[in-house]
N, C-alpha and C positions, 0 to 999 in steps of 0.2 A: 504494500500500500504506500502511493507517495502523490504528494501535492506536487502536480505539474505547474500550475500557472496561479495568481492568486491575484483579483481586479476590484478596488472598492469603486463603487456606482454613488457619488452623493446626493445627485438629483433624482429625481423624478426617472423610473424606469420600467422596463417589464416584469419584474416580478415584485413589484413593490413600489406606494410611491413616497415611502422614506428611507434614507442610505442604507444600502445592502453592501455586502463583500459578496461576489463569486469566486469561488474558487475549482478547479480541477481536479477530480481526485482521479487516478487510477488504482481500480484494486489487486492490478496483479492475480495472484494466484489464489485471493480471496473472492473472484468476483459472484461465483455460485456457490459460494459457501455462507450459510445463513447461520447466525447468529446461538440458532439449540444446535450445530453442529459441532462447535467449537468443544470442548472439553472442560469446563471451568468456566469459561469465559463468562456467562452472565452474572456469577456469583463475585469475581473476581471484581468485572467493571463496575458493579454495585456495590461494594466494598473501598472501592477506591474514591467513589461521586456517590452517596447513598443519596443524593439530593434527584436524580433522576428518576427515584420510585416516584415523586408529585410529578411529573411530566406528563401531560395528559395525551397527545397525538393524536391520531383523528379521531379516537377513539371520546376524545368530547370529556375526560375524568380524569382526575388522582389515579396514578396508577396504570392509565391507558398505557405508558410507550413500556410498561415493563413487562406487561400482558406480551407485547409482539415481541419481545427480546425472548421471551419463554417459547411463545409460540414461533419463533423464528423470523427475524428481520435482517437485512442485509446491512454491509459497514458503509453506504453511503449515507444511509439512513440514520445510524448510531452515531457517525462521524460529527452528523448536523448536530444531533441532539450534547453529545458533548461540548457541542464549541458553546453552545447555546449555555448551558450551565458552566462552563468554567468561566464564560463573562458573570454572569449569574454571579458565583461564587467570589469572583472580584470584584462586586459592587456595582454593575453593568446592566441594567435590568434589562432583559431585554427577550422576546419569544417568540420571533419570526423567521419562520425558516422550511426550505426543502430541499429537496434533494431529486434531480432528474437523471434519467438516462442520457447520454449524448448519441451524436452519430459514430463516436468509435466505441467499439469494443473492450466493454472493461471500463470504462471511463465514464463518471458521473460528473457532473455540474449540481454542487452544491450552495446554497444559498443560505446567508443569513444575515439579519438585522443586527445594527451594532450601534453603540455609542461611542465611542472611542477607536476609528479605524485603527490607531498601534494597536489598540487592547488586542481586537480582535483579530488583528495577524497574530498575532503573540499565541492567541486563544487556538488558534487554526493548528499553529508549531506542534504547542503541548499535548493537542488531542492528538497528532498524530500521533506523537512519543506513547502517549499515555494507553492509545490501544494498540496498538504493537507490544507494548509491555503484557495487557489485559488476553492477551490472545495467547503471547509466548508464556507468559507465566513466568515472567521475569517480574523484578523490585523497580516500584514508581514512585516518588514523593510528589503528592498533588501540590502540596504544601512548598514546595520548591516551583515547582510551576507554575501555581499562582501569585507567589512573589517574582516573576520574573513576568506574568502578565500584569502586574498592579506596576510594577517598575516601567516598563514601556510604556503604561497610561498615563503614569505622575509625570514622564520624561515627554508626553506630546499633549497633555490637557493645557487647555489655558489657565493663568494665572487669574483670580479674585476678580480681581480687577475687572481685568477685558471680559471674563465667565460672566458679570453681571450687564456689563452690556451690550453682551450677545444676548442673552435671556431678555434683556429691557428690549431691545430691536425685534424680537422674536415676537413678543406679546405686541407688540404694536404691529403685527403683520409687515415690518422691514426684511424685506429679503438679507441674506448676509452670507457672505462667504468668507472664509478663510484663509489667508495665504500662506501654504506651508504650514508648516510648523510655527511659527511664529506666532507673538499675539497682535500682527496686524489684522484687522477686519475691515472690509469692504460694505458696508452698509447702502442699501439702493442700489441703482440701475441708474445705468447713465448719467446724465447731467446730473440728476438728483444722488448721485454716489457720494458717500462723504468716507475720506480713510481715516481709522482712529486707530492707536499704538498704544495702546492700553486705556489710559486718561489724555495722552495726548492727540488734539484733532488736528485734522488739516486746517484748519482755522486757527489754531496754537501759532502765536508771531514766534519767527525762530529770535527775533530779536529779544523778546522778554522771555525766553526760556532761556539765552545765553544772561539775561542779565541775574533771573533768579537762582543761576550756577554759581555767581559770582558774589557769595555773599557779603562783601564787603563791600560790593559797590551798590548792591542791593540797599544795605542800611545808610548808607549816604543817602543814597535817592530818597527813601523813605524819611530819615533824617529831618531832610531839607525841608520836606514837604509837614511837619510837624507830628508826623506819624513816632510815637514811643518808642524805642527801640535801644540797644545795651552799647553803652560806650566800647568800642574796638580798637586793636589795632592789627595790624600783618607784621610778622616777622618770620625769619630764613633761616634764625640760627636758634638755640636751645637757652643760649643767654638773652638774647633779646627778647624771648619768652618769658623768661624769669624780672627782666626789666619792667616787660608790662604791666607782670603780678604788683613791681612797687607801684607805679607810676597809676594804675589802676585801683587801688589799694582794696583793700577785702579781700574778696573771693571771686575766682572766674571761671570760666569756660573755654577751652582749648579745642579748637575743630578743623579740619583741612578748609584751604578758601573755596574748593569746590569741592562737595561731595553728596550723596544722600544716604538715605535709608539710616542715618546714625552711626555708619563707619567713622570708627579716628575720632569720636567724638568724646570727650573727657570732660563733666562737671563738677562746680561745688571745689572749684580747689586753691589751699589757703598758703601751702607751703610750697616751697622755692625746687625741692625734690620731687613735690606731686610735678610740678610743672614742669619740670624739664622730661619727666617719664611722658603725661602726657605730650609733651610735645613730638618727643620721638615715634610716638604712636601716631599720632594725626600725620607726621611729616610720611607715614607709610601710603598715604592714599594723597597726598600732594605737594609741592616740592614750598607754596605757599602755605602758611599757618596764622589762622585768627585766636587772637586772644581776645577775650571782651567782659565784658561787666557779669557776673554770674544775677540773674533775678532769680529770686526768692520766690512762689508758689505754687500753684498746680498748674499742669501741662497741658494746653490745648488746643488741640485740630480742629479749625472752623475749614468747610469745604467749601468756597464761592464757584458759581455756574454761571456763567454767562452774566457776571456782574451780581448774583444773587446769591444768599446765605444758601446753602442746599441743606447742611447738617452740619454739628458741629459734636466733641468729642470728648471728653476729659483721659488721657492718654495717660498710664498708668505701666511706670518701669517694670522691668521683669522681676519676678521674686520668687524666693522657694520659701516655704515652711516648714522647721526642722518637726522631728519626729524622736527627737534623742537618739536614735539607731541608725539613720545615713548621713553619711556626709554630704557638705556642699555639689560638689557633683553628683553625685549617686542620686537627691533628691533632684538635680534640676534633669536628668535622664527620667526619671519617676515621669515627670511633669509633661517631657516630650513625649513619652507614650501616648497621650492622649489624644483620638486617630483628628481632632480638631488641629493638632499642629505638624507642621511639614516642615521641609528644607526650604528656604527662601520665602517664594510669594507663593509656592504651590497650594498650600491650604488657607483655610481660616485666619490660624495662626502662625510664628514662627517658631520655632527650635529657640532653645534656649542657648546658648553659646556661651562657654567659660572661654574666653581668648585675652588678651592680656587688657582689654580696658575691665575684663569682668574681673579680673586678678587687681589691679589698683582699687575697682569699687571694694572687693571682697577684705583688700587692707584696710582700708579708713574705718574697717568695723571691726579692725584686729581678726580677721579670720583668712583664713583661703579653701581652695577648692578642698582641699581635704579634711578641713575643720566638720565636728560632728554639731551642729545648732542643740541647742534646749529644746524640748517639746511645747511647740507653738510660737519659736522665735521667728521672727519675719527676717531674711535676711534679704536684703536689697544685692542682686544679680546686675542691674543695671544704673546707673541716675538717670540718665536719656532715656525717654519714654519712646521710644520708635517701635512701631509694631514688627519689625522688621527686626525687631534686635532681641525680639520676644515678650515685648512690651503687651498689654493688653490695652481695652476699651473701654467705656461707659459713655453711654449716648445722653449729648446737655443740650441739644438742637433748644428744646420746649422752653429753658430755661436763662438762655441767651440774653445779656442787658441787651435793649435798642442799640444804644450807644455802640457797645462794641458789632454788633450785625454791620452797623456803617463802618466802625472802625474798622471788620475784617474786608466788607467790598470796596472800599476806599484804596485800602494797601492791593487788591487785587486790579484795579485798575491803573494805578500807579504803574505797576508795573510792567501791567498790558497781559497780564493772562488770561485767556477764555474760561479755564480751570485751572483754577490756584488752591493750591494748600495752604492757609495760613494757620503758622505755629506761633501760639501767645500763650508768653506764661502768666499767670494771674493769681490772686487770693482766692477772689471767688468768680465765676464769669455771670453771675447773676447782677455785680454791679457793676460800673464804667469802669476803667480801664484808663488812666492817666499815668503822667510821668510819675513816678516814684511807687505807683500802685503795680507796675507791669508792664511789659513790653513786647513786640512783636520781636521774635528772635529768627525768624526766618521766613519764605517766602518759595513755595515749590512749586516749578512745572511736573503734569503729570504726576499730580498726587496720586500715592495707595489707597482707595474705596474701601477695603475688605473691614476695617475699623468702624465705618457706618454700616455697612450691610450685615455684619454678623458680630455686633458689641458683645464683651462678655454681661453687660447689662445693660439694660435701658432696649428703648424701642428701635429697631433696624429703618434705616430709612435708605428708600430707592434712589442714592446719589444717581446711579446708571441711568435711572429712569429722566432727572434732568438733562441730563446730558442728552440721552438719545432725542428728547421733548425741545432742547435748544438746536439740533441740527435737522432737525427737523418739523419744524414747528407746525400749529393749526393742521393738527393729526395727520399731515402727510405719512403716505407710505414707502414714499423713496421711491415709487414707481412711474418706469416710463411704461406709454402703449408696444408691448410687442406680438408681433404676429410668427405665426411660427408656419414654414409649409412647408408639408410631406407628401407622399404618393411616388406613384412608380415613375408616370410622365409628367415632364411641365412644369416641374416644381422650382426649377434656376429661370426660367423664363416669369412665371408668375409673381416669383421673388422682384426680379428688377421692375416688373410692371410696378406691383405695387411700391417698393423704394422710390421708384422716378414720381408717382403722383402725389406721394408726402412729399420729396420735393419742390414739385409743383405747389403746395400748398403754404411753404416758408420754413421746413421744417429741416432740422439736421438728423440726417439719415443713418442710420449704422445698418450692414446688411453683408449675411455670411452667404455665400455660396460654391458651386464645384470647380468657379473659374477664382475664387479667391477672396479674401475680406476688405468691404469698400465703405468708405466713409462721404455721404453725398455722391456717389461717382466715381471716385478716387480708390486706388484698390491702394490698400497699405499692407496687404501682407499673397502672397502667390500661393498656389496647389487647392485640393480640393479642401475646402475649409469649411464642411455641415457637420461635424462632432461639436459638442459639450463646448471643447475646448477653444473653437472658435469663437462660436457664440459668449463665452465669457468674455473677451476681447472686448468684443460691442460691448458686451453688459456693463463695463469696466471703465469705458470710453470719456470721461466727464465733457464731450460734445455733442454724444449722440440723445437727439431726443426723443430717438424713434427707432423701436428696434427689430427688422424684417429679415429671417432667419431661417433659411432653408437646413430642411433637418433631414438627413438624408439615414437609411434603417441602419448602416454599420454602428454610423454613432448614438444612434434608441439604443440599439443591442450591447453593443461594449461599452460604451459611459454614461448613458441614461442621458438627462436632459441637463442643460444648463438653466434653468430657471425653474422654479415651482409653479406658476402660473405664468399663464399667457392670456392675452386679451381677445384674441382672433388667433382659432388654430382650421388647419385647413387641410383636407385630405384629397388632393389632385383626383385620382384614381388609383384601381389596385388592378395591374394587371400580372402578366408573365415576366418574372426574372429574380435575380436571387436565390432563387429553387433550388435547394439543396446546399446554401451558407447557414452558417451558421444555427442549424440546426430548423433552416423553415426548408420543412416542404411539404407546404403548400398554400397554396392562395389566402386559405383562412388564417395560414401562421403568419401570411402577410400581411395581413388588414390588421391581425391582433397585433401587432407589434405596432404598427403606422397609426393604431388607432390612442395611442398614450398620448399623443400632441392633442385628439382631441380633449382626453378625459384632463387635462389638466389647464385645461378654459376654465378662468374662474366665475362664479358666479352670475356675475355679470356680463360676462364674455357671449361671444358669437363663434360655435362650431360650424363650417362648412362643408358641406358631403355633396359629392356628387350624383347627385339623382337618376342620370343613365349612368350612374354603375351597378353591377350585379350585388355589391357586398354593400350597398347603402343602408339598407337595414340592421346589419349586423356593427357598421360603427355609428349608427346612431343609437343601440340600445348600449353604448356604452360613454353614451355625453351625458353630462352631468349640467348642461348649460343650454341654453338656448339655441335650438337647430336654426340654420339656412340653408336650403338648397339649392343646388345650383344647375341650370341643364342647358343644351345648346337647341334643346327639342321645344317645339311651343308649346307640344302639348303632353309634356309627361306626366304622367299619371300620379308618380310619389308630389311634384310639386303640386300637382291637382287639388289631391286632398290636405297636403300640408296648408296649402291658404283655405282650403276649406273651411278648418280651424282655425285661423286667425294667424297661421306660420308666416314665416318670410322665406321669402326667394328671391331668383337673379335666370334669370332668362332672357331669352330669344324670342322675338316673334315678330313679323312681317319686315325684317331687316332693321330690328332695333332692340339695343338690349335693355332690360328697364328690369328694375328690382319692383319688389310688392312685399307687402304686408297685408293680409286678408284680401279684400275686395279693394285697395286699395296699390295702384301699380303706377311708378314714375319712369317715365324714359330720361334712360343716362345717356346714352348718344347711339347715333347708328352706325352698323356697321362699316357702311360705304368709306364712313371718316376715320375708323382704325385702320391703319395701313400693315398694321401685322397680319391682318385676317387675308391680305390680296381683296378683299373687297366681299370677305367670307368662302372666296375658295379655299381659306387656310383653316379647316375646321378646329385642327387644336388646338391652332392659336387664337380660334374666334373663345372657344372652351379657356383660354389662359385669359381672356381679355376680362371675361364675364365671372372669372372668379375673382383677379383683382377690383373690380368694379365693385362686386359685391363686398370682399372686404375693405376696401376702403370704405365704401357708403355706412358699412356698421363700425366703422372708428369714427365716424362723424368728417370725415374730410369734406369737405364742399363739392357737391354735385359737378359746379366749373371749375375745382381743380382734377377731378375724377376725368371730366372729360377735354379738357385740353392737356393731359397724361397722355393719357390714350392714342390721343388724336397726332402727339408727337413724338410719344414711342420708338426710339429706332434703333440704342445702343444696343445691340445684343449679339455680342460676337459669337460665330459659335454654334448657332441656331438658327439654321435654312438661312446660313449668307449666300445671297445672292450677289454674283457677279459675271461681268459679263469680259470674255477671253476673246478678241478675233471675234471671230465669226459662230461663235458656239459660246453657250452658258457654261456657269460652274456652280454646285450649291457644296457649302460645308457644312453641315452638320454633326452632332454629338451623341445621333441616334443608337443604342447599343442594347436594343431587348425588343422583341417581338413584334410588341405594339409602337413602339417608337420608326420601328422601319415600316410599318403598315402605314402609319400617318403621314409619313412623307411620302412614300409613293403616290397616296392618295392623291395628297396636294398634288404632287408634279403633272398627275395624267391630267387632271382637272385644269392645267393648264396649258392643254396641246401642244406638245414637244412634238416633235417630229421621230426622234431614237431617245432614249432612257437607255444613262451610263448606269452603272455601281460601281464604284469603289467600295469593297465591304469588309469586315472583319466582324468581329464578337470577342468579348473578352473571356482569357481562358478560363476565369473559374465558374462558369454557368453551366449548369448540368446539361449532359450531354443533347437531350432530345430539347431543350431548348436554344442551342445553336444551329442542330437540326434545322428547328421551325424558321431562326431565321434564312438560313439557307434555302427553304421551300420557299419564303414570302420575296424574297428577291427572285427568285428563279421566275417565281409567277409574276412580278413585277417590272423586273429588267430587260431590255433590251440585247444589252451586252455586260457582262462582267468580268471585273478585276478585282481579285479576290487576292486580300492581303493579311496582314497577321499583327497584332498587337507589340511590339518592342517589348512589354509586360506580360508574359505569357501567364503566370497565375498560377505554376503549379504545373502545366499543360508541357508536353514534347514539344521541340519545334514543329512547325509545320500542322501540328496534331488536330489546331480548331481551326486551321485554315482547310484542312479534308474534309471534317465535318460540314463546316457552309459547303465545299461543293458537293458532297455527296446529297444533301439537300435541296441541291439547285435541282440537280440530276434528277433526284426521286421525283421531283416535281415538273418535270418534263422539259428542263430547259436542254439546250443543245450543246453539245460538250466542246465543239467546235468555237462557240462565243464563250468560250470561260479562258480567262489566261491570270494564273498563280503566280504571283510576285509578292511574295513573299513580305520586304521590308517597305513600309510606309510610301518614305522618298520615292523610291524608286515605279511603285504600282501608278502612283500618283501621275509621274512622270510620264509613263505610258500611254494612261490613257487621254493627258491630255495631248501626246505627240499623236495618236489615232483618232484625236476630236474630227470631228466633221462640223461642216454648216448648219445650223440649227438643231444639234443635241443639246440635252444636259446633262451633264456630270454630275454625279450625285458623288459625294466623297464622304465617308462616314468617317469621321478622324478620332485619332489617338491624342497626338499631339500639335495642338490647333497651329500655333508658331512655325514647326514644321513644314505643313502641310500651305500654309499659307504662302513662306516664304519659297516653295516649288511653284506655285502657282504666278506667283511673282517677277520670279527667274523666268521660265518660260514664257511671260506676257511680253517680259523686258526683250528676249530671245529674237522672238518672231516680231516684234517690233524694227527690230535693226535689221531684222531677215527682210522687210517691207521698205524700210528705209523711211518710217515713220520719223516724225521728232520726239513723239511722249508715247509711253506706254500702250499695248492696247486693251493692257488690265482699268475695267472701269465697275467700282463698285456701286450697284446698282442701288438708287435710291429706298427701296424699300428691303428694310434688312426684316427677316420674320422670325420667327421664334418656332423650331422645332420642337421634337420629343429627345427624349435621352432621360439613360438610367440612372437610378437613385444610390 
């Protein structure tokens, strides 16, 4: 048994629409060997996880999945259920899962829900270890393996901090992603995207986060402005330290001139010895060192948002309570046991750390780490109250003088922070806050939250919640309109219709497709670009405010969606092709897969299905949103009765296409005036016109931007270009499945050629009897043929799908005489334009458009000079149309 491949899905996908891991298993030499066949085995795996007796399975109970383990279940099945409770078992809730057959032998596709993608690789690792152990009857410690899946979740979860403003974003319906590992997060879509690095946002001036680094220029500025703060100075050396102490007189405070979290920071100190130790401590996190005035009271964290109190803290040094029986250390390990505190910002709390400023606290009280305390002695671990240094909380939000709420948002704008930490020490903070009562002693960008969110007393208040409330105020959802379209044909062509008439409308466009990702027009990034990962791109774009996304099935199937909702999703058609990838075959495995773009139209959204397709019924009972259908036919029967009910649609009829709502139908423009349709001999592009038409019409776009789109439509490389070579046509298209090359024949005869070329190929991993068919539709459609071969063979022999289309042309009666096999692109290409005659057209099905263009090019140029022309006599013809081609 061994995990071949392992892929976590975060969006929106086929077997779930919250993140799943896929994983590969093969079972080897276990594949028919069921579970009561093993020896041991069920009593074993139940002895090592007794938490799998509650597992219920389909069996719908307690106890369901241990029923099949007796009665005999297979290890792809077991496999799930493991990973499933050793998340479980790590604190992972979590109970979504299955496990399928694949098309190889031996080989399952196992699925399961997660919260923590480390975790649950980590979880994936262990299970396998764990039944390989359970089966051989070898020694496992679960207990070691879920310290090594809790290790990999502590090492990739986010920090307090950013954790609560994923959760504030989350509740507020803001979409959010994640980048990496990190705790940067992407909040919103497009324009409305804002990035935030824990507490710090994109709206954080870098200028006032460098000034509240610099603590010493900090208290000047505040200083001046007559904000309270501790007399200071900077020195470089150990004795100008100890200078300060005179010149200062009393007692001070020793801290790097830049630092946070409480590092290097030393108080409360009266002698000339404390000071030089501290100083050599501060001097370890900066080569600058502040000495300043020590104030006298309690410690406290006021949190400003956006110019406003959000909550505020009373900040409580670390400490242990002797017990008469442990020592200083031994009690502060006691303390970190408690699963509220972590390493760093990981949890709640921090670790308590004996390190050398805890050693000088731990002398001023005559003790050290290994002193044993009295039973109920409080021993002070820290003076600096920093939650980070293992300090605790108490929430005094409620209890806040006026005075000082202005005095903490006053010093927060002073300094220019969005979110500011202000630390002020005080007697009480229930009264003002004046010179000699108290002082503002620092001033942090990207304050720590986790002290308001989880005090050890007092009431938790949703700092996050401000935050996410100031970047995005008057309850937006960070959301821009996106459309998302899929199907087998049409769907890069439909894409650009609708990009061009937002456009048209004033809008900045984002928009993925097979020919590459374009901003307005402009491609910014090259290759086939409908996965997840393109679409993030756009999503990510802070220009795009309109996001038009062709989804193409590889990336539904291997990375699920990049968005959780969409506004307008759209199902072109489902015809032939793909047949036999990735585990579809068949038509219905095609719909169901194409069909996720619909189901995740939100609410309010607009689902489109096409009405003459055969499978319209089967993705409409899986919309959760408002149907429109769409058809080229006047009078189809599903639209029929859809407005019969008061549904909406987008149709055709007496050469004009016009959306409706019940008994109520508007003419968007006629056909004659789309120049992609040829005047409606182009049927699947009159089909791409009337579906963009119809999703724009339910994004609200203006009817006269909808139709002067349309009406000037013409970028579309790629897709039935038309040009004209000498004395004979050329069209390039992208046609590569069944129905793609039906559609364009169709066009071509409907516009009386005189001979019909092909240039044709298929790409090599399409199951065989569907290369076949196209090789039969050309045979019955062409003329003459040149039949060529992919450069990307897919898997496939040389030559191998170039056989296939002929022996298909063949079976279909074509003449073996007009077939000529040339094999590489260039060169087929080349051919049959040096064989053109006077009013043919070449039909040239391409691989690589660039390629293929620049032979066409060459040869215009050729026969040019052969003529003794001055210019070209390549002239691309004014109406560029929009083909079919595969998804």
């Amino acid at each position: 048994m061994q995990i071949l491949q392992t892929r976590i899905l975060q969006g929106p996908n086929i077997y779930s629409y919250k993140p799943v891991m896929w994983l590969k298993l093969a079972l080897g030499q276990y594949e028919n060997i069921p579970s009561n066949a093993i020896e041991g085995f069920v009593q074993r795996l139940l002895m090592l996880l007794p938490g799998l007796k509650e597992h219920h399975c389909a069996r719908g109970r307690v106890g369901g999945f241990v029923e099949r383990l007796h009665e005999g279940t297979y290890l792809a099945h077991i496999f799930e259920h493991v990973i499933l409770e050793l998340q479980n078992m790590a604190g992972h809730k979590v109970g979504f899962g299955k496990a399928r057959s694949s098309s190889q032998r031996g080989v399952y596709d196992v699925i399961v829900g997660f919260r923590c993608p480390a975790a649950a690789r980590q979880s994936a690792i262990v299970a396998e270890h764990l039944l390989l152990a359970a089966i051989d009857n070898l020694p496992f410690s679960p207990a070691e393996g879920l310290d090594a899946i809790r290790a990999a979740s502590e090492k990739f979860q986010l920090g307090p901090s950013t954790k609560a403003i994923y959760e504030a974003a989350i509740a507020r319906n803001i979409p959010v992603r994640r980048l990496d590992d990190e705790n940067l997060l992407l909040l919103g879509y497009g324009r409305l995207c804002k990035r935030i690095w824990a507490t710090l946002t994109e709206q954080t001036s870098a200028l006032a986060t460098d000034l509240a680094a610099d603590k010493y220029l900090t208290a000047r500025l505040l200083g001046a402005n007559g904000i309270p703060v501790p007399r200071h100075t900077i020195v470089r050396e150990a004795g100008q330290a100890v200078l300060a102490l005179r010149q200062l007189g009393g007692r001070v405070v020793v801290k790097p001139l830049s630092g946070n979290h409480g590092n290097g920071v030393t108080i409360d100190l009266k002698e000339e010895a404390e000071v030089e130790r501290a100083y050599h401590i501060a001097r370890e996190y900066d080569e600058a060192v502040l000495v300043e005035e020590y104030i006298p009271g309690r410690q406290y964290r006021l949190c400003v948002v956006n110019g406003k109190l959000a909550a505020a803290a009373e900040r409580i040094p670390a400490y242990v309570i002797g017990d008469g029986r442990h020592t200083v250390a031994e009690l502060a390990e006691l303390v970190n046991a408690h699963p509220d505190r972590g390493d760093g910002h990981a949890k709640a709390l921090t670790k308590i750390i004996i390190d050398a400023v805890a050693i000088t606290v731990l002398a001023k009280q005559n003790l050290s780490p290994q002193s044993v305390p009295a039973l109920q002695q409080v021993v002070r671990i820290r003076d600096c109250a920093n939650i980070s240094a293992g300090g605790t909380a108490v929430d005094v939000t409620g209890i806040v003088h006026p005075d000082n709420i202005q005095l903490a948002e006053r010093t927060a704008r002073l300094v220019g922070l969005d979110v500011a930490g202000i630390d002020l020490v005080a007697v009480d903070i229930a009264s003002p806050v004046t010179a000699g009562s108290g002082a503002v002693i620092e001033v942090n960008a990207a304050p720590g939250i986790r002290m308001h969110h989880f005090p050890s007393a007092g009431k938790a208040r949703n700092v996050a919640g401000h935050i996410v409330e100031y970047l995005f105020p008057d309850n937006s959802s960070g959301r821009i309109p996106i459309t998302a379209i899929t199907g087998t044909n049409g769907k890069t062509t439909v894409t650009r219709m609708i990009s061009y008439i937002w456009q048209q409308a004033g809008y900045n466009v984002g928009m993925t497709t097979t020919d590459g990702i374009f901003i307005n027009g402009r491609r910014i990034l090259n290759g086939d670009t409908t996965g997840p990962a393109s679409a993030r791109i756009i999503l990510s774009d802070p220009r795009v405010d309109v996001a038009v996304l062709e989804t193409a099935r590889g990336g539904i199937v291997r990375g699920g969606l990049a968005f959780d909702k969409c506004d307008v999703g759209i199902v072109t058609n489902i015809t032939e092709d793909h047949l036999g990838q990735d585990g579809i075959e068949s038509l219905e495995d095609l719909a169901y897969i194409k069909s996720l773009v619909l189901e995740t139209v939100h609410a309010d959204g607009v689902a489109l299905i096409n009405a003459d397709d055969p499978y319209a019924a089967d993705l409409a009972a899986r919309v959760q949103s408002e149907i429109m259908y769409f058809s080229i036919e006047p009078d189809n029967i599903v639209i029929r009765r859809h407005l019969g009910v008061g549904g909406k649609a987008a149709f055709v009829k007496d050469g004009t296409v016009y959306v409706a709502c019940g008994g109520l139908a508007r003419p968007i423009i006629e056909v004659k005036d789309i120049p992609a349709t040829l005047s409606g001999i182009a049927l699947h592009n009159l089909q791409n016109a009337v579906i963009a038409a119809a999703a724009c019409y339910c994004s609200r776009v203006p009817v006269s931007c909808i139709r002067k789109g349309l009406a000037s439509f013409a970028q579309n490389p790629g897709r039935l270009t038309m040009l004209t070579v000498g004395s004979f046509r050329v069209c390039v298209d992208y046609g590569h499945n069944p129905a793609g090359y039906q559609a364009l024949i169709s066009t071509a005869r409907r516009m009386g050629v005189t001979r019909l070329v092909g240039v044709i190929a298929a790409p090599g991993d399409r199951r065989e009897d569907v290369t076949l068919n196209i090789g039969k539709i050309a045979g019955r459609g062409f003329d003459h043929l040149y039949i060529k071969e992919d450069r990307d063979l897919r898997g496939r022999k040389f030559g191998e799908t170039a056989e296939l289309l002929k022996r298909g042309a063949l079976e279909a009666g074509f003449p073996a005489e007009r077939i000529a096999t040339i094999l590489a692109e260039p060169e087929a290409v080349a051919q049959a334009l040096e064989d053109g005659k006077p009013g043919d057209l070449i039909i040239i099905f391409y691989e690589e458009y660039e390629v293929v263009m620049n032979v066409i090019s060459d040869f215009a140029e050729r026969i040019s000079s052969e003529q003794g022309l001055a210019h070209s006599s390549l002239k691309m013809e004014q109406v560029v149309v929009a083909g079919a081609k595969n998804s």
